[in-house]
N, CA, C and O atoms as a Maestro MAE file, in Angstrom:
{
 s_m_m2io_version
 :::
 2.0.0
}

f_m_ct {
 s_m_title
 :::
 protein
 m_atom[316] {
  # First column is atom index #
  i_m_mmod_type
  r_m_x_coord
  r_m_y_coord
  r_m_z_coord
  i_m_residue_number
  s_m_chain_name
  s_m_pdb_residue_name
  s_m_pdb_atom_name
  i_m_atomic_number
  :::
  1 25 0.829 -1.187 0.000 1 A "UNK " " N  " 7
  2 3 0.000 0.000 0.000 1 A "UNK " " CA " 6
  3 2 0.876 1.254 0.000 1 A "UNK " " C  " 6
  4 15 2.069 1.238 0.305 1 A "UNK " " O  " 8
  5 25 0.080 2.517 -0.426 2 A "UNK " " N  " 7
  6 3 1.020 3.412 -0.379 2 A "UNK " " CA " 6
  7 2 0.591 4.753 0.015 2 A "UNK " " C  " 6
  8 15 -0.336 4.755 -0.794 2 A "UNK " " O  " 8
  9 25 0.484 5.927 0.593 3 A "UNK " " N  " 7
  10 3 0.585 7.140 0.858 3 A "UNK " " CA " 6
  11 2 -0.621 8.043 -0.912 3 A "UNK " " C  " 6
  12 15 -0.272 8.038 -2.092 3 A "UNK " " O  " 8
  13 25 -1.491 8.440 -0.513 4 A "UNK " " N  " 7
  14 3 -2.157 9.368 -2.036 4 A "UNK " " CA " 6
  15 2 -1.978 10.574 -1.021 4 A "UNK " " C  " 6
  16 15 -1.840 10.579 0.202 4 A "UNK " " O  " 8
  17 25 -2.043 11.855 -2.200 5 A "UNK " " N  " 7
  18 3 -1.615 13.160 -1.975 5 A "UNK " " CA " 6
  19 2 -3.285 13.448 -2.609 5 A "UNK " " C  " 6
  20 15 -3.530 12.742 -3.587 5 A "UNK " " O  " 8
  21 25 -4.481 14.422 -2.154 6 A "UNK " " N  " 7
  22 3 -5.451 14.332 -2.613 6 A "UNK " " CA " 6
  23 2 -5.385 15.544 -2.894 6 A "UNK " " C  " 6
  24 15 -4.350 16.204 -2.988 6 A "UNK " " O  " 8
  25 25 -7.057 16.108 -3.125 7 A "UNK " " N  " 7
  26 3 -7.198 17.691 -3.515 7 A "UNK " " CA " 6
  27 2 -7.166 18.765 -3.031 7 A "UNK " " C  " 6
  28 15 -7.579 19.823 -3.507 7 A "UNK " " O  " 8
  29 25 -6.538 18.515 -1.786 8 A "UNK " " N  " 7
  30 3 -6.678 20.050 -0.876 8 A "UNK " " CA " 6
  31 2 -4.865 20.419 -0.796 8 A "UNK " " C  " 6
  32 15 -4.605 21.541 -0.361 8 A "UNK " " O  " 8
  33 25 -3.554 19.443 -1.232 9 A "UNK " " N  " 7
  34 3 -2.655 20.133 -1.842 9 A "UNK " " CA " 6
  35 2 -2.542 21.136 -3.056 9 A "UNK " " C  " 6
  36 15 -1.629 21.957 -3.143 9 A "UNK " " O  " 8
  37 25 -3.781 20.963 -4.194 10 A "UNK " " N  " 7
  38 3 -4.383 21.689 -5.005 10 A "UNK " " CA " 6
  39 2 -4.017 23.061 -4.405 10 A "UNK " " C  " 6
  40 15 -3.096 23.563 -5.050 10 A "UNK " " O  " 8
  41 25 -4.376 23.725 -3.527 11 A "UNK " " N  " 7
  42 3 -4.524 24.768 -3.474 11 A "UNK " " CA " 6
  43 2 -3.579 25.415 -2.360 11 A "UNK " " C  " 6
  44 15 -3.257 26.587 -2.166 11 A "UNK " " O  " 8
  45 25 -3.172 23.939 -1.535 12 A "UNK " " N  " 7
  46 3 -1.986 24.692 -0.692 12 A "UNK " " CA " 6
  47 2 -0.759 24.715 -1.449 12 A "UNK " " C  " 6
  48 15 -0.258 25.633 -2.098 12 A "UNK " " O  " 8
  49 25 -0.232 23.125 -1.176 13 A "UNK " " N  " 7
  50 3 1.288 22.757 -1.779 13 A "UNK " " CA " 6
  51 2 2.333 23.506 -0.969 13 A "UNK " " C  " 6
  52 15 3.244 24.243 -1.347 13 A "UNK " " O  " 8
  53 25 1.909 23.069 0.415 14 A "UNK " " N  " 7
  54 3 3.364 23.679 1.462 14 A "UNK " " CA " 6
  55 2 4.391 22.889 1.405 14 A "UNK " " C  " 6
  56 15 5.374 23.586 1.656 14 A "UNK " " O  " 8
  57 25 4.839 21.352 1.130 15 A "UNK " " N  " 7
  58 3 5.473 21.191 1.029 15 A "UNK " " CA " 6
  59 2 6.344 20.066 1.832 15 A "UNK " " C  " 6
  60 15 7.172 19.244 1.437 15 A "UNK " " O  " 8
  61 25 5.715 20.426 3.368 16 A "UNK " " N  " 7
  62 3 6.473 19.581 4.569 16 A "UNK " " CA " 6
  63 2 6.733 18.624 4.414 16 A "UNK " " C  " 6
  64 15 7.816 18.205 4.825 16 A "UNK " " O  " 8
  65 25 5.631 17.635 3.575 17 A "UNK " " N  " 7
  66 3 5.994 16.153 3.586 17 A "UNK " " CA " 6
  67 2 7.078 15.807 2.836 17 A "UNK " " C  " 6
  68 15 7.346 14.606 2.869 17 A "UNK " " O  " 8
  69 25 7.849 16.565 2.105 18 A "UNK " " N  " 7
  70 3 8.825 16.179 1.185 18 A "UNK " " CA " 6
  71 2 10.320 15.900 1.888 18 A "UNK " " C  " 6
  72 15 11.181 15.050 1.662 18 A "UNK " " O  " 8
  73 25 10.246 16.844 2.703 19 A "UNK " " N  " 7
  74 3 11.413 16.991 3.763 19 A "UNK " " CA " 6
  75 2 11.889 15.419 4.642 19 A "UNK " " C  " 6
  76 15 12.939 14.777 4.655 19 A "UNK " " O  " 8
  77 25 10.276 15.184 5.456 20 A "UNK " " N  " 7
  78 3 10.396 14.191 6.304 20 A "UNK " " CA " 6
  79 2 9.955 12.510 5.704 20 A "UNK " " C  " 6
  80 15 9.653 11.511 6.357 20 A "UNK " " O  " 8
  81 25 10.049 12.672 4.507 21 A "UNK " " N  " 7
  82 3 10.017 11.105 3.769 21 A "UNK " " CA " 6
  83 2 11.863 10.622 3.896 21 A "UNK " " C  " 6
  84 15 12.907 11.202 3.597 21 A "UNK " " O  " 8
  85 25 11.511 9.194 4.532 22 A "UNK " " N  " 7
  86 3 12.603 8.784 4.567 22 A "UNK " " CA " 6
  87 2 13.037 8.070 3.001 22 A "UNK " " C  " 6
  88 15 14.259 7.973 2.889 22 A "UNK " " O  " 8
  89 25 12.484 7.711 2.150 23 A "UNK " " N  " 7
  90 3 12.196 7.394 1.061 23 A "UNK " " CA " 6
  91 2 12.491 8.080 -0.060 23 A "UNK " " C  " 6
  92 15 13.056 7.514 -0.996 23 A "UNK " " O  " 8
  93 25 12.123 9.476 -0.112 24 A "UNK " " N  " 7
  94 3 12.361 10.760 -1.316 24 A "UNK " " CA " 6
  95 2 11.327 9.958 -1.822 24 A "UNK " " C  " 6
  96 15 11.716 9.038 -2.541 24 A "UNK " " O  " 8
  97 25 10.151 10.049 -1.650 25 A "UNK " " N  " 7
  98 3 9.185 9.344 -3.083 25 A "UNK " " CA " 6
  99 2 8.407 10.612 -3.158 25 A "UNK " " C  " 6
  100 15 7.437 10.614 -3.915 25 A "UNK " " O  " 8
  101 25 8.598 11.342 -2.701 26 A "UNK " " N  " 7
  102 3 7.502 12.585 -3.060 26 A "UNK " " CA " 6
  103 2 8.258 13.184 -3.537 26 A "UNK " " C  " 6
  104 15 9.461 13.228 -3.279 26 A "UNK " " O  " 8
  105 25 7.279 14.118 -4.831 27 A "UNK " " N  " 7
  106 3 7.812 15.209 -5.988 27 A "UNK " " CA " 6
  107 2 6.754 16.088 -6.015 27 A "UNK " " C  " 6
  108 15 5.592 15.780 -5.754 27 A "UNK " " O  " 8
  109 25 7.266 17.509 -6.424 28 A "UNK " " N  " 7
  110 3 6.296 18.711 -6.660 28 A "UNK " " CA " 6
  111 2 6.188 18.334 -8.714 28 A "UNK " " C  " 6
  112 15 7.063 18.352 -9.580 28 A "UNK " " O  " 8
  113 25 4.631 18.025 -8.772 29 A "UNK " " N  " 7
  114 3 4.441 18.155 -10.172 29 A "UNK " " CA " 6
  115 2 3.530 19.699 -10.472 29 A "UNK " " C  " 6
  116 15 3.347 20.633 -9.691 29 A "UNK " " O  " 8
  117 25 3.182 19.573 -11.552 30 A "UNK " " N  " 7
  118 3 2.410 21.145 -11.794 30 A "UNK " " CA " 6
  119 2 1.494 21.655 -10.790 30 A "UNK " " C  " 6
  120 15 1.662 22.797 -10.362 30 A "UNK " " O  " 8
  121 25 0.692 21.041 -10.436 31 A "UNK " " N  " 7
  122 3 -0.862 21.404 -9.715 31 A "UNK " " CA " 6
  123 2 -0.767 20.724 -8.108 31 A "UNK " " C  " 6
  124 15 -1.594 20.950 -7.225 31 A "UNK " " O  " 8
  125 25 0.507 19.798 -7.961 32 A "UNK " " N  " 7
  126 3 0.217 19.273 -6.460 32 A "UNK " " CA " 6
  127 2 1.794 18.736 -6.122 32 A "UNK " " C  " 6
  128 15 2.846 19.061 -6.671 32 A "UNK " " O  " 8
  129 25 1.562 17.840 -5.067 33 A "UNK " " N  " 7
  130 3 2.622 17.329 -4.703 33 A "UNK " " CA " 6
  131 2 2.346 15.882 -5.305 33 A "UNK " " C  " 6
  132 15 1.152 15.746 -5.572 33 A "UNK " " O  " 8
  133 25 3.140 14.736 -5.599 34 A "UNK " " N  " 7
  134 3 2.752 13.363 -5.360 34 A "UNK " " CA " 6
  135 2 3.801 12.385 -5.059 34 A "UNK " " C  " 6
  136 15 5.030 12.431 -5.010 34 A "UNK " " O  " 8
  137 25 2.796 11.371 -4.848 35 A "UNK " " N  " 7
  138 3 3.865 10.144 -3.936 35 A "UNK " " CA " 6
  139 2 4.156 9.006 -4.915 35 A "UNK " " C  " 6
  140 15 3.224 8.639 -5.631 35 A "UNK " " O  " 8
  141 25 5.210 8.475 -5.012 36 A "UNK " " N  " 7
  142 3 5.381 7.633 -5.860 36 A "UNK " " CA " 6
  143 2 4.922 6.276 -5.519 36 A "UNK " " C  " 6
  144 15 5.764 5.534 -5.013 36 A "UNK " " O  " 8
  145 25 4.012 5.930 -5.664 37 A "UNK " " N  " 7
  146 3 3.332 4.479 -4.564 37 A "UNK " " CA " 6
  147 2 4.208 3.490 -5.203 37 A "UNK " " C  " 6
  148 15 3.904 2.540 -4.482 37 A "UNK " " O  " 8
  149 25 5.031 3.030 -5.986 38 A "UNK " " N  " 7
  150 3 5.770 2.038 -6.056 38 A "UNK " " CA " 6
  151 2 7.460 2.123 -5.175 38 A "UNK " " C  " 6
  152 15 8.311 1.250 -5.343 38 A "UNK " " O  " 8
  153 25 7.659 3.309 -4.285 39 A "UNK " " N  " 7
  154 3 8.608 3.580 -3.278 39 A "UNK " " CA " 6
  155 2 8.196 3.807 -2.097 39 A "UNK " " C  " 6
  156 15 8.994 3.574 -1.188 39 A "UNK " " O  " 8
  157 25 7.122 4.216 -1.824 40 A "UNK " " N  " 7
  158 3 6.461 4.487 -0.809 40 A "UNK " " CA " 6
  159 2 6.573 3.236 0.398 40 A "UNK " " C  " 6
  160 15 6.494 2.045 0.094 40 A "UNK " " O  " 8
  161 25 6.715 3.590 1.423 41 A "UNK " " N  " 7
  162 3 6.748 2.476 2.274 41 A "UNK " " CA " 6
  163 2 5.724 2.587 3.477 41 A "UNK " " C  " 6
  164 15 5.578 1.832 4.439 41 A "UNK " " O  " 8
  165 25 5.157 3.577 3.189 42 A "UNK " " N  " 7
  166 3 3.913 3.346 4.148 42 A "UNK " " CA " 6
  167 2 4.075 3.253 5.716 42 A "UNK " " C  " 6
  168 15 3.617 2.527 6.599 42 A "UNK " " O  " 8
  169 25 5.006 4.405 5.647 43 A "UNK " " N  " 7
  170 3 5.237 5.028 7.099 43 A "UNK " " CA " 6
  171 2 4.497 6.012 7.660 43 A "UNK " " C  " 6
  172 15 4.421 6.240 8.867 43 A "UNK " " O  " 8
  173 25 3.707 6.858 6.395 44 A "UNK " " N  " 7
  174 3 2.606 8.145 7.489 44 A "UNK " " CA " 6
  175 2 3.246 9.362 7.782 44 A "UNK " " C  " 6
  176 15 2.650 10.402 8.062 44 A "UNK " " O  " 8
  177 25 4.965 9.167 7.688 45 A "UNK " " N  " 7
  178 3 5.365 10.393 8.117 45 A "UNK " " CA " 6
  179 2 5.033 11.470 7.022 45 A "UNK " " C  " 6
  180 15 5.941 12.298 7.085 45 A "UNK " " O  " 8
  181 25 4.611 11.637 6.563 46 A "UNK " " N  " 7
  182 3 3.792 12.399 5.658 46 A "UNK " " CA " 6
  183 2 2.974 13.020 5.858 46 A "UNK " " C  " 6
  184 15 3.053 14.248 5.847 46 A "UNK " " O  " 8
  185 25 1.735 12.250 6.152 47 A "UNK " " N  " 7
  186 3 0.329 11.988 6.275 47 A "UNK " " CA " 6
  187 2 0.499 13.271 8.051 47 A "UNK " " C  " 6
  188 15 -0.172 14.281 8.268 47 A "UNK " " O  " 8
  189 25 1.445 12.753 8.824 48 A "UNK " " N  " 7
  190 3 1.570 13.313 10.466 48 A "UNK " " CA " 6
  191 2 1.897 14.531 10.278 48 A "UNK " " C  " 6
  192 15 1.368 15.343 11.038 48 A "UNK " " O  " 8
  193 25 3.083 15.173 8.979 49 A "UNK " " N  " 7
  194 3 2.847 16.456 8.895 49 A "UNK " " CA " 6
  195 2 2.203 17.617 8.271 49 A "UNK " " C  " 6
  196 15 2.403 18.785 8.604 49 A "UNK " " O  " 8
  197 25 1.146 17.077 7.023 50 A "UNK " " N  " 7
  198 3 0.464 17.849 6.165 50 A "UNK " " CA " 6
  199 2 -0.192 18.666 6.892 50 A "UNK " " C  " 6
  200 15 -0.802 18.200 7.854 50 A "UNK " " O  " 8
  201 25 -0.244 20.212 6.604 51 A "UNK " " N  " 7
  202 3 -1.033 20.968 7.501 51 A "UNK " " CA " 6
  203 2 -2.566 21.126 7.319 51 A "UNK " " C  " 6
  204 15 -3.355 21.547 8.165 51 A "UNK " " O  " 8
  205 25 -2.894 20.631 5.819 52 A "UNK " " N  " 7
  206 3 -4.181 20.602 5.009 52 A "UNK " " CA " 6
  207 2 -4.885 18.915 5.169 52 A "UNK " " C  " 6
  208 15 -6.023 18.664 4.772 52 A "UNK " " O  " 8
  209 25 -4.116 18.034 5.716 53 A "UNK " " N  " 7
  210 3 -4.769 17.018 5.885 53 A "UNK " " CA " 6
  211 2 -5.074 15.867 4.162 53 A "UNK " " C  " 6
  212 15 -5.931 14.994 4.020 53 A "UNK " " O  " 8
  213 25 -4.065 16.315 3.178 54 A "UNK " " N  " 7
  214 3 -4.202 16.093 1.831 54 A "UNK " " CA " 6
  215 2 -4.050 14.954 1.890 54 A "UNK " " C  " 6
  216 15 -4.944 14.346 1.301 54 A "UNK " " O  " 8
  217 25 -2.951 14.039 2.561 55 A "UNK " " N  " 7
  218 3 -2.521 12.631 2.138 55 A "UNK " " CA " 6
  219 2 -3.046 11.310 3.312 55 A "UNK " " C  " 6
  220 15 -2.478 11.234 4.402 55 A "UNK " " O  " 8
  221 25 -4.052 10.429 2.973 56 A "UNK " " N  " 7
  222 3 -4.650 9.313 3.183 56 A "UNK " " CA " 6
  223 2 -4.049 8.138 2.575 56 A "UNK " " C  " 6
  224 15 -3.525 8.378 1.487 56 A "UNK " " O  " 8
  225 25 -3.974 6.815 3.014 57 A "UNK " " N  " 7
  226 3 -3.169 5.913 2.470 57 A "UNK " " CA " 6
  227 2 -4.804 4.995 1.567 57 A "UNK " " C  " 6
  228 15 -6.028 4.912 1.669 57 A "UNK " " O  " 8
  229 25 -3.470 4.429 0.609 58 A "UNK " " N  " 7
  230 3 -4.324 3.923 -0.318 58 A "UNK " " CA " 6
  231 2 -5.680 3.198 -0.296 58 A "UNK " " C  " 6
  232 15 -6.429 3.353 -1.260 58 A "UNK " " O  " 8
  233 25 -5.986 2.550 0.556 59 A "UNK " " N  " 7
  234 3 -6.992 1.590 0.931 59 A "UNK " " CA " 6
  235 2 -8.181 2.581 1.430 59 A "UNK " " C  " 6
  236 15 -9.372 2.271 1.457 59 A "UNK " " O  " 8
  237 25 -7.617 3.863 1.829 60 A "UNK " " N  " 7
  238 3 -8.586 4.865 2.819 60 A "UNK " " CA " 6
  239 2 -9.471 5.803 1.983 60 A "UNK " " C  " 6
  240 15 -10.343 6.587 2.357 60 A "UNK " " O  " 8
  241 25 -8.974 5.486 0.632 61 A "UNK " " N  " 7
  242 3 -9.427 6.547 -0.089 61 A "UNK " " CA " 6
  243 2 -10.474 6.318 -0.812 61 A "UNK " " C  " 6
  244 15 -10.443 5.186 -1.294 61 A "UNK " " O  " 8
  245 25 -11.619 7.074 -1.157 62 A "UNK " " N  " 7
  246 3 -13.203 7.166 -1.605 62 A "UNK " " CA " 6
  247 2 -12.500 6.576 -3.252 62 A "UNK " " C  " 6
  248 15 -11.302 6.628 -3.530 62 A "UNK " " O  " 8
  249 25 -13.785 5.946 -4.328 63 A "UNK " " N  " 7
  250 3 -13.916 5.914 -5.175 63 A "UNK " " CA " 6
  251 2 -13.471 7.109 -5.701 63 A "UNK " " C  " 6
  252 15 -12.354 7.109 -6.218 63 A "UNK " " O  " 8
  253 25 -14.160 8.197 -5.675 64 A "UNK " " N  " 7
  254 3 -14.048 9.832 -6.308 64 A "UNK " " CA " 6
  255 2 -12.601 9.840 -6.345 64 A "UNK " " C  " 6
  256 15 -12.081 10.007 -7.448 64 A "UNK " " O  " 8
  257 25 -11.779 9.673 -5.218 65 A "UNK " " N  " 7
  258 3 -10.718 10.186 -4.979 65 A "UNK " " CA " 6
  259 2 -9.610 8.902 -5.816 65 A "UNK " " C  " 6
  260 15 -8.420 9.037 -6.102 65 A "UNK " " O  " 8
  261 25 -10.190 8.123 -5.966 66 A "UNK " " N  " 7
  262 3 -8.763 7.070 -6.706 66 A "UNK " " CA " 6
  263 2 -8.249 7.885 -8.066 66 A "UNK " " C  " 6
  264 15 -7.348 7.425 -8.767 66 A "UNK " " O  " 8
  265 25 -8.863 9.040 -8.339 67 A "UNK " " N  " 7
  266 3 -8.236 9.438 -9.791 67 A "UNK " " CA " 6
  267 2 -6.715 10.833 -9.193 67 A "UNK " " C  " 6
  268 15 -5.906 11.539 -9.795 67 A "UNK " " O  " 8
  269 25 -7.044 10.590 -7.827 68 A "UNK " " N  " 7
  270 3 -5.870 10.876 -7.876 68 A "UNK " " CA " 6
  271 2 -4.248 10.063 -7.686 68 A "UNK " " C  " 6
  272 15 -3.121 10.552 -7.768 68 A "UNK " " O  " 8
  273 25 -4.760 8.425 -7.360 69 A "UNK " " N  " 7
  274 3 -3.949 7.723 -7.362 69 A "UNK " " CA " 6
  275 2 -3.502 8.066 -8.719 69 A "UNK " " C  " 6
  276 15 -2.366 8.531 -8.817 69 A "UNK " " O  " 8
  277 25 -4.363 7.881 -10.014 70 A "UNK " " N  " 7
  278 3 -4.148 7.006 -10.951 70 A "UNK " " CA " 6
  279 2 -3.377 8.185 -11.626 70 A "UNK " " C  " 6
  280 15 -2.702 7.914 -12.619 70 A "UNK " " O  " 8
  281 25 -3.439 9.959 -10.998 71 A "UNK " " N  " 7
  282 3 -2.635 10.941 -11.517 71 A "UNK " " CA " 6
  283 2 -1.215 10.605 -10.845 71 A "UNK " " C  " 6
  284 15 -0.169 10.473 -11.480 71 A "UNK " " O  " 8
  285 25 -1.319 10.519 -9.810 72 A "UNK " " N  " 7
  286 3 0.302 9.897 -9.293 72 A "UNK " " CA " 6
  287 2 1.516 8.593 -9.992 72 A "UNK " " C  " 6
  288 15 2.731 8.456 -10.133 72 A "UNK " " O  " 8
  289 25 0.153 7.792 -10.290 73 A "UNK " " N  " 7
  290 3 1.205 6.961 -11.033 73 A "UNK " " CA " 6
  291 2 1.862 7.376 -12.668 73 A "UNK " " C  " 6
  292 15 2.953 7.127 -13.182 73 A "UNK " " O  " 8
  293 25 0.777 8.034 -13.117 74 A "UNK " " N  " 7
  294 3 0.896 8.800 -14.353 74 A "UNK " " CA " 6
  295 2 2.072 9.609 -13.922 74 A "UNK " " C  " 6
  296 15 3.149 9.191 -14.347 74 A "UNK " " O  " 8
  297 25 2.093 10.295 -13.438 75 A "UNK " " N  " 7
  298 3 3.306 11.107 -12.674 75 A "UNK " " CA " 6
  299 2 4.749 10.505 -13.245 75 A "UNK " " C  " 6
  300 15 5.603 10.885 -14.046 75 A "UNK " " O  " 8
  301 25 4.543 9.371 -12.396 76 A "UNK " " N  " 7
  302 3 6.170 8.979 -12.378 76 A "UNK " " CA " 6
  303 2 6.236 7.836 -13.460 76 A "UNK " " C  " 6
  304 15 7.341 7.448 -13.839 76 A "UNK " " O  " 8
  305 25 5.002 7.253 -14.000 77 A "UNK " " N  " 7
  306 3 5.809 6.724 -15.025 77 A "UNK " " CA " 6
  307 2 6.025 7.433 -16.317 77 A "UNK " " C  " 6
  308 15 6.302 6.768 -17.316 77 A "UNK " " O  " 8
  309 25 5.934 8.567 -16.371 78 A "UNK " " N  " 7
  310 3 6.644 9.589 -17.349 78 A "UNK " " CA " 6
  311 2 7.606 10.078 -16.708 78 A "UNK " " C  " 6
  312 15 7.604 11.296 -16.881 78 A "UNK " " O  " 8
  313 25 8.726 9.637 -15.819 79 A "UNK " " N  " 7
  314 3 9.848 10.193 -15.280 79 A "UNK " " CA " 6
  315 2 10.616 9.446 -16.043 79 A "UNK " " C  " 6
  316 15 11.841 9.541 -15.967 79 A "UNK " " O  " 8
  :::
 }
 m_bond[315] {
  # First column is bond index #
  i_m_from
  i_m_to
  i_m_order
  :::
  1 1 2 1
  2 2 3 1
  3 3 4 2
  4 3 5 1
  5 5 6 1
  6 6 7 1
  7 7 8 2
  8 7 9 1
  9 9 10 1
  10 10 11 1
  11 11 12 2
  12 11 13 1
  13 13 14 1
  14 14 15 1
  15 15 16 2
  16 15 17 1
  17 17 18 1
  18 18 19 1
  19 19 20 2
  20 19 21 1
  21 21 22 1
  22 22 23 1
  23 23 24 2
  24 23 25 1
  25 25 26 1
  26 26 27 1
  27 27 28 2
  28 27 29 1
  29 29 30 1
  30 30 31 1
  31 31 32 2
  32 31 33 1
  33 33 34 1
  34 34 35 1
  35 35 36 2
  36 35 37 1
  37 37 38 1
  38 38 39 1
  39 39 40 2
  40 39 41 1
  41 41 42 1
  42 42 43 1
  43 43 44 2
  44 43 45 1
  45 45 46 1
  46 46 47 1
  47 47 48 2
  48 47 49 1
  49 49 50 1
  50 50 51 1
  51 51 52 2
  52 51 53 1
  53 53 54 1
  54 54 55 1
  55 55 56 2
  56 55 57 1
  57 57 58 1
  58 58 59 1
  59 59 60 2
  60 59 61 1
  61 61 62 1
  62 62 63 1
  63 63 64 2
  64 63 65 1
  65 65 66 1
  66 66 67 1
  67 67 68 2
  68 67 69 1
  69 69 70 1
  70 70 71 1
  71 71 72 2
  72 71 73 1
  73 73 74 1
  74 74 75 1
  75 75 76 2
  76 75 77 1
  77 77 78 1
  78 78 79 1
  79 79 80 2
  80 79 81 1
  81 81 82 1
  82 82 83 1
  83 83 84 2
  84 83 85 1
  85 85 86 1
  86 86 87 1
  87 87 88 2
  88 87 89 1
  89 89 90 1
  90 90 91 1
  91 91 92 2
  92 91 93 1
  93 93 94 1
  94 94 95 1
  95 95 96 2
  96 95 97 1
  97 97 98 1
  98 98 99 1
  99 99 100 2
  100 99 101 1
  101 101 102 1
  102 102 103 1
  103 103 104 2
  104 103 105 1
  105 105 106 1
  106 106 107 1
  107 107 108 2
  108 107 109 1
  109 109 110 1
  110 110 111 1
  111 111 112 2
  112 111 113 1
  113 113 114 1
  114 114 115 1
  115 115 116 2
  116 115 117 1
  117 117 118 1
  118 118 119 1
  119 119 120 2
  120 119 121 1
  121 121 122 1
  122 122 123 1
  123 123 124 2
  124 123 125 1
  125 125 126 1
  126 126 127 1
  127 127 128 2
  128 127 129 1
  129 129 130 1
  130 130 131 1
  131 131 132 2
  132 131 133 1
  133 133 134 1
  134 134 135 1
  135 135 136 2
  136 135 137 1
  137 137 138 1
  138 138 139 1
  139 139 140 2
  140 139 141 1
  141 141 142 1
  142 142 143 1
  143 143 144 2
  144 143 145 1
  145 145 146 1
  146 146 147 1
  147 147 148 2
  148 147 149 1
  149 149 150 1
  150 150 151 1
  151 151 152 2
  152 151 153 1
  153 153 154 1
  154 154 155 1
  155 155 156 2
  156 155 157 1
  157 157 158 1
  158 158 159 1
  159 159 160 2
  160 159 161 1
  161 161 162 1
  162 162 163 1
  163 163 164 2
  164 163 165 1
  165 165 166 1
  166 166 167 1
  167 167 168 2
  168 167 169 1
  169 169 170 1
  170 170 171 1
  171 171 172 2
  172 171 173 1
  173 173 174 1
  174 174 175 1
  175 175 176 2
  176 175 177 1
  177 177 178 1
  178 178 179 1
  179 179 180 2
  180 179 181 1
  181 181 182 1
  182 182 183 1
  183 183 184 2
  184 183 185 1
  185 185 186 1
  186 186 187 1
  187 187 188 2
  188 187 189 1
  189 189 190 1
  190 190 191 1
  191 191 192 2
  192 191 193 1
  193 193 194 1
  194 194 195 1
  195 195 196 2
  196 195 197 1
  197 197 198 1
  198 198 199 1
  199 199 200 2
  200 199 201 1
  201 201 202 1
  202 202 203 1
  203 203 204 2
  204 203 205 1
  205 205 206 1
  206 206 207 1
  207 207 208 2
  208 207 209 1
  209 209 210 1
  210 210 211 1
  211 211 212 2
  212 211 213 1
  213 213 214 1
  214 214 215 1
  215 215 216 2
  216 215 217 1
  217 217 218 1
  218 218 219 1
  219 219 220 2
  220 219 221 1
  221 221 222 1
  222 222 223 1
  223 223 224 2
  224 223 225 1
  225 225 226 1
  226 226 227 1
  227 227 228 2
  228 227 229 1
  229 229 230 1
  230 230 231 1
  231 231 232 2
  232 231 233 1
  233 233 234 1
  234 234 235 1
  235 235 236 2
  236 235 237 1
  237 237 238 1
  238 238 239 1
  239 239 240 2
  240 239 241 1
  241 241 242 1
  242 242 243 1
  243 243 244 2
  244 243 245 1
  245 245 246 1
  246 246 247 1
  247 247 248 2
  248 247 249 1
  249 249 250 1
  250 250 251 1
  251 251 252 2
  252 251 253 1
  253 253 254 1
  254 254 255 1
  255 255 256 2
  256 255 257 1
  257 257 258 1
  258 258 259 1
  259 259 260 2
  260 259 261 1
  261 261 262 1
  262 262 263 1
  263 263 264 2
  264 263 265 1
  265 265 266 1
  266 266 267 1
  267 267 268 2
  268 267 269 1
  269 269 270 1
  270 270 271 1
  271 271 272 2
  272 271 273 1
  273 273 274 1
  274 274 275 1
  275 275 276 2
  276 275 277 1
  277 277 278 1
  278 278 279 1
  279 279 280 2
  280 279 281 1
  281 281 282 1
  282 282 283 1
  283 283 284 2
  284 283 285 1
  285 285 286 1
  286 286 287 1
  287 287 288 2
  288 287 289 1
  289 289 290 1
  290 290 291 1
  291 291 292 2
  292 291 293 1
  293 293 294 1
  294 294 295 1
  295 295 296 2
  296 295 297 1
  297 297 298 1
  298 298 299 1
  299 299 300 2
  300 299 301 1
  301 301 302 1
  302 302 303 1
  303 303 304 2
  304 303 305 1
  305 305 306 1
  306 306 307 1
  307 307 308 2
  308 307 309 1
  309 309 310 1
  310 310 311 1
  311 311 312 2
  312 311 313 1
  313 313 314 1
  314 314 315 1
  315 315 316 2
  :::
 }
}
């Protein structure tokens, strides 16, 4: 399982979680932050510092919201 970055980085994009990933799987793309769920290790330290409450782990997340998984993976497999 892995860490999703949802829609309320949309409009913040502070940033914190990038710092405290022991991993580096998070990247700033155009419109948000995202997590690379194939590095992700599903530690939360992420999730513990978002100030907007953006990132829920995979299993937690609504139907509506899986299209932002499916923008994350899009993400990085164009890296």
């Amino acid at each position: 399982m892995a860490f999703v970055i949802l829609d309320p980085c949309q409009s913040e994009k502070s940033g914190e979680c990038v710092s405290v990933c022991p991993v580096d799987c998070i990247e700033e793309g155009p419109d948000q932050f995202y997590i690379d769920p194939d590095i992700c290790i599903d530690c939360g330290a992420c999730k513990a510092v978002c100030p907007v409450d953006a990132i829920e782990e995979e299993y937690d997340i609504t139907e509506e919201q899986e299209v932002f998984l499916e923008k994350a993976e899009a993400f990085f497999a164009n890296k």
